[in-house]
N, C-alpha and C positions, 0 to 999 in steps of 0.2 A: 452483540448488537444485531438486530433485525437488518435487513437488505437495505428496506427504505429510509434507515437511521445513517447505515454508511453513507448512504449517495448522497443526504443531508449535511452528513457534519466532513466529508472528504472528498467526494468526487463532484465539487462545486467548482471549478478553475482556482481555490485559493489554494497557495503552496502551504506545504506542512514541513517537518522534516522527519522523518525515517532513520532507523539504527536497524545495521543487522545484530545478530550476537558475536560476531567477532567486531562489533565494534564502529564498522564503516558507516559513515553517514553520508544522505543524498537528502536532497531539492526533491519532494515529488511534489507531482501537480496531474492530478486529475479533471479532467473537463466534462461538463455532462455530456456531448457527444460520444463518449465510448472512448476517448483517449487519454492515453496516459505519458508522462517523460518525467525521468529522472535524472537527477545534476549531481556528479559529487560534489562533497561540502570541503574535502581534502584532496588529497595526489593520491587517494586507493582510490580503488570502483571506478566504473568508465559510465558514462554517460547512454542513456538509453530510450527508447519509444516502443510502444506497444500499444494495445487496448483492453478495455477492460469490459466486462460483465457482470449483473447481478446475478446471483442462483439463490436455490431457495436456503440456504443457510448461511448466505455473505456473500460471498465477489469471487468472481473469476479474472486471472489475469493473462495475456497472451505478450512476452516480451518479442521485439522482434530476434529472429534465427532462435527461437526458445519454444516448448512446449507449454498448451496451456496447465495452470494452476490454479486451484481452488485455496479459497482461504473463511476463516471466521475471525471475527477480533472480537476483545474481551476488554472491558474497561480495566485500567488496572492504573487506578488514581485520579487524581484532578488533570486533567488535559492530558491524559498518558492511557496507550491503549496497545495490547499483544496483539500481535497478527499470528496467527496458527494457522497451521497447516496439518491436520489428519492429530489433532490436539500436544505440538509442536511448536513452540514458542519461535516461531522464523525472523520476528523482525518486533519494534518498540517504532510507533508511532505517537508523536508529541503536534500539540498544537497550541 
């Protein structure tokens, strides 16, 4: 997806939900101010804030006490999208 397609279809303030690959799910919610928070959706994963950025080939993200992170996402179905990292499947975003 292009930079100005993410900030379109995900970093609008509507929550989505997120999967890592081992499975955990979270509440994310991106705002167009640059912020970002995440909710677990169970009793794994802690809850978290950070901000975020575009670059020129997807999003950057800075969690707080974390180093920042570059990412690309890739469509992969109807309402279902890979988040990669250095072409590394990190996470399943659904909406």
């Amino acid at each position: 997806m292009a930079p100005s397609d993410i900030q379109a279809t995900f970093f609008n303030g509507q929550p989505f939900t997120a999967s890592t690959v081992d499975g955990t799910q979270f509440k994310m919610t991106f705002t167009a101010d640059g912020k970002m928070i995440r909710e677990p959706l169970a009793h794994t994963g802690y809850r978290n804030n950070g901000t975020w950025k575009l670059d020129a080939k997807g999003f950057c993200t800075t969690w707080k006490q974390a180093k920042p992170s570059c990412f690309t996402i890739i469509a992969h179905g109807e309402n279902k999208w890979s988040v990669q990292k250095d072409a590394t499947v990190v996470a399943t975003w659904i909406k």
